[in-house]
C-alpha positions in Angstrom: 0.0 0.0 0.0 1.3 3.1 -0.9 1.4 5.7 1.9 -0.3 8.9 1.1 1.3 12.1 1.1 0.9 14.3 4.4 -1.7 17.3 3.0 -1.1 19.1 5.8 2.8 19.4 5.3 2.3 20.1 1.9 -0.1 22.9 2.7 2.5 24.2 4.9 4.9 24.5 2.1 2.9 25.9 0.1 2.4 28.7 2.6 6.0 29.5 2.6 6.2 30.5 -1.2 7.0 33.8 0.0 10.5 32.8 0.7 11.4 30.5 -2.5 15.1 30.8 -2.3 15.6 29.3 0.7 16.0 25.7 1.7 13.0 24.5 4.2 15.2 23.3 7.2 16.4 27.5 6.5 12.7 29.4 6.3 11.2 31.3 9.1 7.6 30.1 10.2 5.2 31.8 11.8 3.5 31.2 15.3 1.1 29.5 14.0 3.2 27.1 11.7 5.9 24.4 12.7 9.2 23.2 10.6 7.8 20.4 8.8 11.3 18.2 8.9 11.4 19.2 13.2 7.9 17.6 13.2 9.0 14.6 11.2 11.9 14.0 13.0 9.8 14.3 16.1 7.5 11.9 14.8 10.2 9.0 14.1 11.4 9.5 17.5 8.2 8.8 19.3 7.4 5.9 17.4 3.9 4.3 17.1 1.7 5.4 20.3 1.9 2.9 23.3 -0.3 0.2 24.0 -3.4 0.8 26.7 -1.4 -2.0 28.6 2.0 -1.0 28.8 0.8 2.3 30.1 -1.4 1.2 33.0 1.7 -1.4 34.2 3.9 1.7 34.0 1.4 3.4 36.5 1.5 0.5 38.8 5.2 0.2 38.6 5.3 3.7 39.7 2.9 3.5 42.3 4.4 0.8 43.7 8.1 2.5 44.0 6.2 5.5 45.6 5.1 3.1 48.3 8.3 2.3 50.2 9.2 5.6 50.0 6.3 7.1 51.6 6.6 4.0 54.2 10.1 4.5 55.1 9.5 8.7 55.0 6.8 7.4 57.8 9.2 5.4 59.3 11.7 8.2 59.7 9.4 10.1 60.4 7.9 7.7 63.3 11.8 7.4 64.5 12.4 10.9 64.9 9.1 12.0 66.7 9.2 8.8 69.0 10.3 9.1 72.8 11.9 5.7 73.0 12.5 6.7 76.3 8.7 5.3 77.7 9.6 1.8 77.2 12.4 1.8 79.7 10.2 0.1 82.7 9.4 -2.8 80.2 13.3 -3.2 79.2 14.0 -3.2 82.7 11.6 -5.8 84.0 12.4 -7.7 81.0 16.6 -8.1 81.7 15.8 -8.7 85.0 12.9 -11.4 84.5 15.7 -13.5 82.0 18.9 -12.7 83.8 17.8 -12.2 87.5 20.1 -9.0 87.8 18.2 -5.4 87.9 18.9 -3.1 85.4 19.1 0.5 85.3 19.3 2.6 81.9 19.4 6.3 83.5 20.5 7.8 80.6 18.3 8.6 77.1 18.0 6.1 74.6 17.8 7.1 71.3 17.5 5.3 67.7 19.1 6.9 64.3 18.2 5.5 60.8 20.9 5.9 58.7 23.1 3.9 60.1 19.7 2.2 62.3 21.0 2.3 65.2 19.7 2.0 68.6 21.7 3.9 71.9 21.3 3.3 75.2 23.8 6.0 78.1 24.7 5.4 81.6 23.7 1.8 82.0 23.9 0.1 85.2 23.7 -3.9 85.9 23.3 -4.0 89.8 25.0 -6.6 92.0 23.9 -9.3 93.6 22.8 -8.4 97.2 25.9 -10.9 98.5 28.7 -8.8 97.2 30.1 -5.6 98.0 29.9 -3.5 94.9 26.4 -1.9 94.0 27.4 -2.9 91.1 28.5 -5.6 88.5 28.9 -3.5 85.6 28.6 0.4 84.5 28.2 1.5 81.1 28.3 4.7 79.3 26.7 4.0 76.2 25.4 0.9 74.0 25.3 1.2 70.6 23.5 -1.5 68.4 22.8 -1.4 64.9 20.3 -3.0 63.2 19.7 -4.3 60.0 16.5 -2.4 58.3 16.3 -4.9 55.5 15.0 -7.9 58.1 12.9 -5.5 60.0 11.0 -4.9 57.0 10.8 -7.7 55.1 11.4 -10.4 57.7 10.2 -8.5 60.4 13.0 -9.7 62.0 15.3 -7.3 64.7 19.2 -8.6 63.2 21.9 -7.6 65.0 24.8 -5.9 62.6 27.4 -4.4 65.3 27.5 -3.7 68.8 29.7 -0.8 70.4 30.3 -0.3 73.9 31.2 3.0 75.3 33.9 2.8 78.6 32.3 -0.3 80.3 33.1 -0.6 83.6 32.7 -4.4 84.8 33.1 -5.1 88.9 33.7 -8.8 89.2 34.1 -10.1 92.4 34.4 -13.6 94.1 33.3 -13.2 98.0 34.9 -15.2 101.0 32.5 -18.2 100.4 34.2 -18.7 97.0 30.8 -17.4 95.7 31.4 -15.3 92.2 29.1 -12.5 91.8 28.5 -13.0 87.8 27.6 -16.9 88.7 23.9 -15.9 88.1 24.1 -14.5 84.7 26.2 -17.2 83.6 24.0 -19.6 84.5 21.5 -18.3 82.6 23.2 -17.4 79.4 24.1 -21.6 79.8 20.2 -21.9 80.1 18.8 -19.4 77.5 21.8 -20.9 75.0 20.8 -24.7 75.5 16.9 -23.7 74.2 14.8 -22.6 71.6 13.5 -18.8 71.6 10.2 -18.4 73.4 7.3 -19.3 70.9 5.2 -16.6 72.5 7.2 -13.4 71.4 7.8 -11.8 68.2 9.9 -9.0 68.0 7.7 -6.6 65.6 9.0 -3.1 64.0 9.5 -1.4 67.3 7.8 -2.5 70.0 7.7 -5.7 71.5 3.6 -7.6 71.0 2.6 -10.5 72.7 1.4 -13.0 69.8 0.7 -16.0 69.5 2.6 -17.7 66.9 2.8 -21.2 65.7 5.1 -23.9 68.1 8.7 -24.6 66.3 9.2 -28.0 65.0 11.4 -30.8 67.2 13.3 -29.9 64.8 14.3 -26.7 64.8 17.8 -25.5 65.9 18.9 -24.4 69.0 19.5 -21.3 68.3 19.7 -19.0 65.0 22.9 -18.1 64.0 24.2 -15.0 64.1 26.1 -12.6 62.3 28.0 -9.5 63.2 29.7 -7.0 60.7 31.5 -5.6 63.6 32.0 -5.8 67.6 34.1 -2.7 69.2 34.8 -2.3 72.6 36.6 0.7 74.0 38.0 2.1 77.6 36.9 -0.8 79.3 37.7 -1.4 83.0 37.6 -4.8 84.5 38.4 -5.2 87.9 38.3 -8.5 89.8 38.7 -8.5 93.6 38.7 -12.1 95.3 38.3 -12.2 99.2 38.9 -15.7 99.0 42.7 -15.6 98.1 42.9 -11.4 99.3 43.9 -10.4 95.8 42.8 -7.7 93.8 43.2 -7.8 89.3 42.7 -4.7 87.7 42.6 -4.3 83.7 41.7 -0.6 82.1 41.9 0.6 78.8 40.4 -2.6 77.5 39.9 -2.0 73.8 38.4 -4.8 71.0 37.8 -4.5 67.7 36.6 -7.8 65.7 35.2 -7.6 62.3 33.1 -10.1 60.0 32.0 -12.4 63.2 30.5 -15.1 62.2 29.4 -18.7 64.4 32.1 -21.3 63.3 34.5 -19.1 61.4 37.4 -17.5 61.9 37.9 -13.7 62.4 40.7 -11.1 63.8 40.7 -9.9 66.7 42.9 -6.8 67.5 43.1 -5.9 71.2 44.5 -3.9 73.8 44.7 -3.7 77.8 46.4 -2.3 80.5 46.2 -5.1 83.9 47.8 -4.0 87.2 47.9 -6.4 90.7 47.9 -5.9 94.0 51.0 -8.2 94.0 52.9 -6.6 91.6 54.0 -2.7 91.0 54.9 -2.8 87.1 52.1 -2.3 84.6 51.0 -4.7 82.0 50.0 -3.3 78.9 49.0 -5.7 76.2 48.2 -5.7 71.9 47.5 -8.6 70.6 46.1 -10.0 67.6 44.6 -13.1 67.2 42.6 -15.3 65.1 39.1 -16.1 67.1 36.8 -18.7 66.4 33.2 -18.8 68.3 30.7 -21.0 67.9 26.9 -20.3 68.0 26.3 -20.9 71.7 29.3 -18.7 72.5 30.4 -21.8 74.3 33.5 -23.0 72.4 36.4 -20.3 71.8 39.2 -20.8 69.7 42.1 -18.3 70.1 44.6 -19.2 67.4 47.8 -17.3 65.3 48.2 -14.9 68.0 51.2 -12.0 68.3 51.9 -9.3 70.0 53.7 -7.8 73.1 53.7 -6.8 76.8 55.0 -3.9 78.2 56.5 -3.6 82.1 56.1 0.2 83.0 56.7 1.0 86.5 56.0 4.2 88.1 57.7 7.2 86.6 59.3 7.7 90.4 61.2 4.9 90.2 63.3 5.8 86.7 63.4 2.2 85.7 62.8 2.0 81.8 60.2 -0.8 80.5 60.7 -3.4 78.7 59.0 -5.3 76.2 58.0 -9.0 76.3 57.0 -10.5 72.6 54.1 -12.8 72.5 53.3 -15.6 70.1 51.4 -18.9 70.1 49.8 -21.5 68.1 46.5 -22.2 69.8 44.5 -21.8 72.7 40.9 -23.4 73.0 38.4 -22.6 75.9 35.3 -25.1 76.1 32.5 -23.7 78.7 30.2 -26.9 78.4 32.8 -29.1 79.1 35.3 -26.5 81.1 38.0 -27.1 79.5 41.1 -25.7 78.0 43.7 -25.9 75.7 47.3 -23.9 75.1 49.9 -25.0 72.6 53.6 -23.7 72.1 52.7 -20.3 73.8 56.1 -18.5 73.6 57.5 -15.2 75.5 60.5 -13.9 74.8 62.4 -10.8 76.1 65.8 -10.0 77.9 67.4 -12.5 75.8 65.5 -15.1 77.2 63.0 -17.0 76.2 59.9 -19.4 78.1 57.7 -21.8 76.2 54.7 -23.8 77.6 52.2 -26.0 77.0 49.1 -26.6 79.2 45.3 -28.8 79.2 42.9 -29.8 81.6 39.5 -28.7 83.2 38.6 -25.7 85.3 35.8 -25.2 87.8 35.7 -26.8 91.0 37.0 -30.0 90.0 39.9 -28.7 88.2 42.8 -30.8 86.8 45.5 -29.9 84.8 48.8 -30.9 83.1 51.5 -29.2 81.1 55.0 -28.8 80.7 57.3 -25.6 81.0 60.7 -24.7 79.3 62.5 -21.4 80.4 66.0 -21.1 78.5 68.2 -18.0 80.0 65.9 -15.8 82.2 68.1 -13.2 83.9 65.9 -13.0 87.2 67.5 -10.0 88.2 67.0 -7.7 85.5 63.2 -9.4 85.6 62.6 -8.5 89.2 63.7 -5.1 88.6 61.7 -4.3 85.7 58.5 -6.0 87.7 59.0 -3.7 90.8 60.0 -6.7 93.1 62.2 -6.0 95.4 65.2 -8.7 96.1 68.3 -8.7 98.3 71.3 -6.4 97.3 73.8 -9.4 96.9 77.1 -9.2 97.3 78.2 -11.2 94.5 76.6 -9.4 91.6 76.7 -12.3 89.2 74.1 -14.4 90.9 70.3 -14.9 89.4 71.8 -14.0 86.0 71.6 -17.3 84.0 68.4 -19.4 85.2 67.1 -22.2 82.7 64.5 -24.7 84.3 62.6 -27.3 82.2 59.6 -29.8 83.9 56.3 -31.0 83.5 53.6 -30.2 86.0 50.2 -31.2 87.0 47.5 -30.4 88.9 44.1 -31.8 90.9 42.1 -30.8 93.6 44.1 -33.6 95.6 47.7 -32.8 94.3 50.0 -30.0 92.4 53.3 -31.8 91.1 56.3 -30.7 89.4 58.1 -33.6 88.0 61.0 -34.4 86.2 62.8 -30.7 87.0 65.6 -29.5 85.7 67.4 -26.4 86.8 70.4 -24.6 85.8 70.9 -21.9 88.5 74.0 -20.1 87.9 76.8 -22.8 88.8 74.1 -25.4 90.1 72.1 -27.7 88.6 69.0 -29.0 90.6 66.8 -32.3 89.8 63.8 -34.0 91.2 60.1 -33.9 91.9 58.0 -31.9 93.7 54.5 -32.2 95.0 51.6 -30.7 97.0 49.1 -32.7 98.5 45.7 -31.0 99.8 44.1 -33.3 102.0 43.0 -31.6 104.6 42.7 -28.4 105.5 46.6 -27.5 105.8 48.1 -28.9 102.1 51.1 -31.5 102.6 54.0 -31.4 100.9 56.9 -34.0 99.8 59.7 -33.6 97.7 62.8 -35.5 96.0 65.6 -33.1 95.1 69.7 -33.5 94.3 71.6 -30.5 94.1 75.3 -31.2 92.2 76.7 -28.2 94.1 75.6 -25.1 96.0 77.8 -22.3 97.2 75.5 -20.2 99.7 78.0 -18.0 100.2 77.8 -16.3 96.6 74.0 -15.6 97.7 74.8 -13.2 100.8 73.5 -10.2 100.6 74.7 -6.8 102.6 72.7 -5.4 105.2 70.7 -2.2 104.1 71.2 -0.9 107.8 71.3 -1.9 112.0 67.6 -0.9 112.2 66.4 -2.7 109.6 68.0 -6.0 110.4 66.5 -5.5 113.6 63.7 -5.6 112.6 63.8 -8.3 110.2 64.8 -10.7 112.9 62.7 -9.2 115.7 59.3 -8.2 114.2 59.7 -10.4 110.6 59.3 -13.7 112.7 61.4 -15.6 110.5 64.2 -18.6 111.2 66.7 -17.3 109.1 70.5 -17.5 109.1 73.1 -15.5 111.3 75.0 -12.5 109.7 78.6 -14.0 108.9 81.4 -11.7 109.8 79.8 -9.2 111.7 81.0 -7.0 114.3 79.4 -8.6 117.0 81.2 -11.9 116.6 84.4 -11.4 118.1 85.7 -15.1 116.3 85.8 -13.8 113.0 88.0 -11.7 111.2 87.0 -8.4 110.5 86.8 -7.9 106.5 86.5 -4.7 104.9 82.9 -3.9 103.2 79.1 -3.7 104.7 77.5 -6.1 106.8 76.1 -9.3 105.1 73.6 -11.9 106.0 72.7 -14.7 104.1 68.4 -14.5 103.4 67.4 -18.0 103.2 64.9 -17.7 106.3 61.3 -18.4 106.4 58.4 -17.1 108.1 57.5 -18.6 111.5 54.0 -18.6 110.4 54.5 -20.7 107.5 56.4 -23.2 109.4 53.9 -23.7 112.0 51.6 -24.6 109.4 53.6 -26.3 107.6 53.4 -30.2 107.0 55.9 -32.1 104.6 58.5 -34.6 104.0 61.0 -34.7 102.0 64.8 -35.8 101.1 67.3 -33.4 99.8 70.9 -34.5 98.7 73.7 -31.7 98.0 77.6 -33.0 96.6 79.5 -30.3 97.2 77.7 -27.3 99.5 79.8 -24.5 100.7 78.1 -22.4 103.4 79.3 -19.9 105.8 82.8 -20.4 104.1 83.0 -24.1 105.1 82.5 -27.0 102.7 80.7 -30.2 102.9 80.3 -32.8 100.1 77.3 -35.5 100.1 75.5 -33.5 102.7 72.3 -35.0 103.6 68.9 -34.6 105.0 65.5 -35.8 105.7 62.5 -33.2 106.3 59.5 -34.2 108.4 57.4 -31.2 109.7 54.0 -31.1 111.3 52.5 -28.3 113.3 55.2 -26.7 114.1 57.5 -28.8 115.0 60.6 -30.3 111.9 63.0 -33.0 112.5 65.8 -32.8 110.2 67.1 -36.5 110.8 69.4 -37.3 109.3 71.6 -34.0 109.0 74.6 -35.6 107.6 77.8 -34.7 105.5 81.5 -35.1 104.9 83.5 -32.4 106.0 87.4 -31.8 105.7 88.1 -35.7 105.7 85.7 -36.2 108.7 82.2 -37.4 108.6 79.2 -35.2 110.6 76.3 -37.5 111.4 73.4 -35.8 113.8 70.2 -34.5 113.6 68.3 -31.3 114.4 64.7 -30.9 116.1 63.2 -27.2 115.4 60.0 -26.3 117.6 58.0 -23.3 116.2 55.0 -23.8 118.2 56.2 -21.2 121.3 56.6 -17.8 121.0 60.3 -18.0 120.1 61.8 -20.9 118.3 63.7 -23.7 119.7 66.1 -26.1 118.6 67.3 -29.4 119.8 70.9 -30.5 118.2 72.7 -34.0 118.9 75.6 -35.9 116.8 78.8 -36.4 116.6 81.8 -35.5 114.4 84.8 -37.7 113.5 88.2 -37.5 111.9 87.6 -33.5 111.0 90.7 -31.7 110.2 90.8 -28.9 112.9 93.0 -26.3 110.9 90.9 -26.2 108.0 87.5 -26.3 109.3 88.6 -23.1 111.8 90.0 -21.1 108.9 87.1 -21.6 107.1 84.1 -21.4 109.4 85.8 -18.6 112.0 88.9 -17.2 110.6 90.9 -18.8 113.5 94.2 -20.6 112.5 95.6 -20.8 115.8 94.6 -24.5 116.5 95.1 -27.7 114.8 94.9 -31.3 114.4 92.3 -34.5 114.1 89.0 -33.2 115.8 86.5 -35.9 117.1 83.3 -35.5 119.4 80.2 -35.8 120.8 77.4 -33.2 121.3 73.9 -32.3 122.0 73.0 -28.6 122.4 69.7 -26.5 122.9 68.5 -23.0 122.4 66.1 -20.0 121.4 65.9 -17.1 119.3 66.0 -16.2 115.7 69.1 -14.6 115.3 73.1 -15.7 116.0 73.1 -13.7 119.2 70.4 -14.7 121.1 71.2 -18.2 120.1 74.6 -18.0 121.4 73.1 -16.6 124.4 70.2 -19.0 125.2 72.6 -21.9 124.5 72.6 -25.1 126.6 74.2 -28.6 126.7 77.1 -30.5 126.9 79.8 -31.9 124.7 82.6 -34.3 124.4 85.8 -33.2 122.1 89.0 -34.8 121.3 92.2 -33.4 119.6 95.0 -35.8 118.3 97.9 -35.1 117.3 97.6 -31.2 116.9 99.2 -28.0 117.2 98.8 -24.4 119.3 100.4 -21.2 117.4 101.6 -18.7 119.5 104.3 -19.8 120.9 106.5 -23.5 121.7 106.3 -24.4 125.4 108.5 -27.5 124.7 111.0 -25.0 123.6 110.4 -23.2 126.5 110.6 -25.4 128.9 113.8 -26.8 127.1 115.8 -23.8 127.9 115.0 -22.2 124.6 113.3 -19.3 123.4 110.3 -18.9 121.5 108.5 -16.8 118.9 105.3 -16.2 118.0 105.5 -17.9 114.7 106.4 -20.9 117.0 103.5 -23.9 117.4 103.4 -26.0 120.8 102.5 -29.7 119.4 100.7 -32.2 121.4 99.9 -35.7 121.4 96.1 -35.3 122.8 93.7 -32.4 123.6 90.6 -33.4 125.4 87.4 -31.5 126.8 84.3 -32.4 128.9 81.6 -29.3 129.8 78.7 -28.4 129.8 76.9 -24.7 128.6 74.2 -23.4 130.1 73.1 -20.0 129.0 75.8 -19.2 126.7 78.5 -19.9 129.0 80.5 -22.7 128.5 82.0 -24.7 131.3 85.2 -26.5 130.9 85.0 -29.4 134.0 87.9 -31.4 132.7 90.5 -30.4 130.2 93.6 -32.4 129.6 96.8 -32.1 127.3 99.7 -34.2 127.1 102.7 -33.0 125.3 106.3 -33.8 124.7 107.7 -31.8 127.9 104.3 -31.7 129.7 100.9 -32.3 130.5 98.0 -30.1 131.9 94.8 -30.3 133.5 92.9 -27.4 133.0 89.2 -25.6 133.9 87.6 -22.4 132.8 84.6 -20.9 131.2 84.3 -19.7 127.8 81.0 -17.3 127.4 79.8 -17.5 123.4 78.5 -14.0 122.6 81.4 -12.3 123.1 83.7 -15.3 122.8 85.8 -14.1 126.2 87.6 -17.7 128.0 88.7 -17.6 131.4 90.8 -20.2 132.2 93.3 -22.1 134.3 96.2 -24.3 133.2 97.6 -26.6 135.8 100.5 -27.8 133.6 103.2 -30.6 135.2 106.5 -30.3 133.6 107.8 -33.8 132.9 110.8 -33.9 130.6 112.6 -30.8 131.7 116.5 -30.7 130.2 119.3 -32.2 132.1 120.7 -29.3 134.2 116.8 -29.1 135.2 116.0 -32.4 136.9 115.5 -31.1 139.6 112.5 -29.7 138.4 110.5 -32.7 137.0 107.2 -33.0 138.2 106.9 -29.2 139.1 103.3 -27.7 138.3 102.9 -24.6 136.7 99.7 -22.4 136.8 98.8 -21.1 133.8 96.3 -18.1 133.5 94.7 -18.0 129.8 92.3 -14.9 129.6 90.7 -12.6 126.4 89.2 -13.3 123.0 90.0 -16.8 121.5 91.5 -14.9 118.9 93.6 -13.0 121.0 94.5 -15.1 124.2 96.8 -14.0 126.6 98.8 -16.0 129.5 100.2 -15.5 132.3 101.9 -17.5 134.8 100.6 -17.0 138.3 103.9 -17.0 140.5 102.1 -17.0 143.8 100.5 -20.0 143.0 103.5 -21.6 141.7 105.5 -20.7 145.2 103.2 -21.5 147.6 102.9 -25.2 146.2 105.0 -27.1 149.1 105.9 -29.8 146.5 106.9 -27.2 143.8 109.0 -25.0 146.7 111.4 -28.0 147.6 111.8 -29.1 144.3 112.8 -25.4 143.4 115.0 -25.3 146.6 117.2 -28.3 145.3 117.3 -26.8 142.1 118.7 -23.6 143.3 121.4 -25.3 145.3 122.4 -27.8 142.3 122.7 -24.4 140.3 125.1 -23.1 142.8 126.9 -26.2 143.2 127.9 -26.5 139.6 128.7 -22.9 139.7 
């Protein structure tokens, strides 16, 4: 069909005659006329007119984008002009009706669409009525958004991140062993092991009772969950236990975790300042991690984690911190089953390193194993940087170079360390280790060999008179005497401060105390004497120890006694009995008093008894009695053999003898000499005295027969000479008492026909 021409254009042209020399697309129309080629162009562009249909779906199309947007202007709308603030009684009651703790929102709360959020301020989850804080947790503000997609289509309230504002969290565990957040977490256990309550359904905003159709056996336990992010920030936690009197502190607590989701893992970035009671360096922690959660919150898996720990003590104290690097594999914390996991958690810092490895169970129940590997700790620079305060030791190399490695294990019966092994400095100690909890008062028993032990490089000076006075008079401890000190006339002065070796323990402790045990030493040096194979058994209870045997080898002699300590008075006493054999005198003097003036092969018997806690008073209170023999030895000094020979002597001279021997007894600190007896080359002498211990002054007497005199000096065989020994044993002087000497009948006749054989000869 041919398509007609357009009339109407044509007319138009013809209209235009007026202007034949231009082209159409170039003539001027009137108002009332239109470009003919603009209309056709116009014409091809809107193509054939639409169909009744397609217009009417484009109106309902348009209509129904209008909708939502008037709904969701409404909602807006609704959100702004709301006052949230009316439902707070019905969140209140609510908390407190599933948790059993009252809670207190005393701030605004206040929603914001875009992102939808909801905000709570100044929250406050009160304490139980048991406990001493008001409360168990303050917080300034709660921020939770929501997902607006489920709440209008679903009709479902989704969590999408939750932000809390400088939390403050009291946590405390009362005298009864009672925990003040037991409650809640008995009913987060409850509210996680079932279904949500058929009877509610969370609706736009505002909670409706409705009745809704009872979930299937079926159905899950609970719905999984999905958070795009989880931020905590200035957090305090603070953890005061009544039960073991400590106090935990953590504060500037800050968590960020992103993309959480049930069963998947997710960083975690994180850090923490903690502070103790027990301690007076600063932790501050960052770590990240890899966590793990399930969707009953009741399995967490820590995994991957790094970061570091900084010591920072008090700026008054001018110690720098130091920084300990943290890394480990995995660590897995089960809340149905209470139980834990750690793998090949490492710490390194002060170029030393510790690695451990633990498992087990916690509640009240609670066992658990694991071993421990510490490779160069330098405990000194470690107690400084911690703010623990440790003796000022004389011998500055000590606690430099500790290594220990054991495995340990623990039940509510028994905590044991087996299989140790330590390097300490220049000693390596082995054994086992363990604490049993019976009864009321724990029980311990141990198994340990020392290869050597030099006490003496652990003395430590004396900060000053006062304080050591104090220590041993208010301290209540059983500690050792100061060595050297001015007080103890035996030893030689040495140049320096006064030093005391702190190995003591409190009174208190021992009287509690209940344990057995074996301890074996091969070479111990103590007080500057030495001892190899030394020996002893422990066995304490209630106060009262018995160290039997207390054995050793000492300067080719043999030691063999034992030694009875009673606690249970006011001041402690002791109870020691033995005997020594074959002990080289000249060593064993030197060594243990400075005093080289006697020697020879010392034997004996003994059995002493005293009170107090310090050297003094122990000298002092002494009693007893004792048996001592002396072969073959020497006296420096001076050579009465010579003497009496008709020769002189010198100080560097040495009187020998064939046998010393002493009986006595000691009763507060002063030694009685009731039979002393010498026999030497020239003489022999049967002496008395008294020697008193604290101040190491003897008084004595010296009846000495002269036997062997030379032969111009017959005469004078059998004459007895009175010698007076008086002062310090390490400066004793004699005397010889002439009026004694001449008013002897037997020694004045014998001295009379001396004289005249003199005078004869002469």
């Amino acid at each position: 069909m041919e398509k007609k021409p357009d009339s109407t254009l044509e007319e138009k042209v013809t209209e235009t005659t007026d202007q034949p020399d231009l082209p159409p697309e170039k003539k001027v129309y009137s108002d009332d006329h239109v470009c003919p080629i603009k209309e056709q162009r116009m014409a091809k562009r809107r193509g054939k007119p639409a169909h009744p249909v397609v217009k009417w779906s484009s109106r309902i199309v348009m209509v129904l984008a209008i909708i939502p947007i008037i709904l969701v202007l409404a909602f807006i709308g609704a959100v702004n002009f709301m006052d949230y603030n009316q439902y707070k009684p019905q969140i209140e009651s609510e908390f407190q009706k599933r948790t059993g703790y009252a809670l207190k929102i005393n701030g605004p709360i206040d929603v914001s669409v875009w992102p939808f959020a909801l905000e709570a301020k100044q929250v406050e989850l009160k304490n139980r009525p048991s406990f001493n804080s008001p409360n168990l947790a303050q917080i300034d503000s709660i921020q939770v958004e929501l997902s607006l997609w489920n709440l209008f289509v679903n009709r479902h309230l989704e969590l999408l991140g939750v932000e809390l504002e400088k939390p403050h969290l009291f946590l405390e565990t009362n005298a009864a062993g009672q925990h003040n957040w037991g409650l809640l977490q008995k009913q987060l256990a409850m509210t996680a092991q079932q279904p949500q309550s058929p009877h509610l359904r969370k609706v736009a905003y505002q909670v409706v009772t409705t009745p809704v159709a009872a979930p299937s056996d079926k159905s899950p336990e609970l719905v999984d969950w999905h958070l795009d992010s989880f931020v905590l920030q200035n957090a305090i936690i603070e953890w005061q236990n009544e039960q073991a009197q400590t106090h935990l502190a953590m504060e500037d607590f800050d968590l960020m975790a992103f993309d959480i989701s049930p069963n998947q893992s997710f960083k975690v970035l994180t850090n923490f300042q903690y502070d103790s009671s027990e301690i007076k360096s600063g932790f501050h922690f960052n770590v990240a991690s890899m966590l793990m959660v399930n969707n009953r919150f009741s399995q967490w898996t820590l995994s991957d984690w790094t970061g570091n720990v900084r010591l920072v003590l008090p700026k008054t104290m001018q110690i720098p911190e130091v920084r300990v690097e943290l890394v480990g594999d995995l660590f897995e914390l089960n809340f149905d089953q209470q139980r834990f996991h750690v793998e090949q958690a490492r710490f390194r810092s002060l170029k030393g390193s510790l690695e451990t490895s633990m498992s087990g169970t916690y509640g009240r129940n609670a066992e658990t194993q694991g071993d421990l590997k510490a490779i160069h700790i330098n405990l000194r620079k470690w107690f400084r940087h911690s703010g623990v305060s440790f003796p000022n030791f004389v011998d500055k190399t000590v606690l430099r170079d500790v290594s220990a490695e054991f495995n340990w294990s623990q039940t509510p019966e028994q905590f044991s360390v087996e299989n140790l092994a330590v390097q300490l400095d220049q000693s390596k100690i082995t054994g086992d280790i363990w604490r049993k909890q019976l009864t009321e008062k724990p029980q311990y028993r141990f198994d340990l060999a020392i290869s050597e032990l030099n006490l003496d490089r652990y003395e430590a000076y004396v900060d000053s008179k006062n304080a050591t006075q104090s220590v041993q008079k208010e301290a209540k401890t059983v500690s050792s005497a100061p060595n050297a000190t001015k007080s103890d006339p035996l030893a030689t002065a040495r140049p320096g401060k006064e030093t005391y070796l702190p190995v003591g323990l409190p009174i208190t402790t021992l009287r509690g105390l209940q344990a057995e045990g074996h301890l074996h030493i091969a070479k111990l040096k103590a007080w500057q004497m030495q001892m190899q194979e030394f020996e002893v058994n422990l066995s304490a209870n209630a106060g009262k120890l018995q160290l039997a045997p207390l054995d050793a080898n000492l300067y080719q002699g043999t030691l063999r006694s034992k030694l009875l300590v009673d606690v249970t008075g006011k001041t402690p006493h002791y109870d020691w009995s033995g005997r020594m054999e074959g002990v080289q005198l000249k060593p064993f003097l030197i060594d243990g008093w400075q005093y080289e003036l006697l020697e020879g092969q010392y034997d004996s018997t003994f059995h002493f008894n005293t009170l107090g806690v310090n050297s003094f008073l122990l000298k002092q209170n002494l009693n007893g009695s004792f048996n001592a023999n002396v072969q073959k030895g020497r006296f420096k000094g001076m050579d009465l053999n010579k003497l009496l020979s008709g020769q002189k002597t010198s100080a560097k001279d040495a009187t020998e003898f064939s046998q010393l021997s002493m009986v006595g007894d000691i009763q507060s600190g002063v030694m009685a000499l009731r039979r002393m007896n010498v026999k030497s080359d020239r003489f022999s002498a049967i002496g008395t005295g008294q020697l008193a211990l604290p101040t190491a002054q003897l008084n004595a007497v010296l009846h000495t027969t002269y036997h062997r005199p030379p032969h111009r000096l017959q005469q004078l065989k059998g004459v007895e000479v009175p010698v007076h020994l008086k002062g310090t044993l390490g400066n004793v002087q004699w005397s010889v008492d002439l009026k004694k000497l001449l008013s002897n009948p037997a020694n004045q006749q014998k001295l009379l026909n001396s004289l005249q054989q003199f005078l004869k000869a002469s």
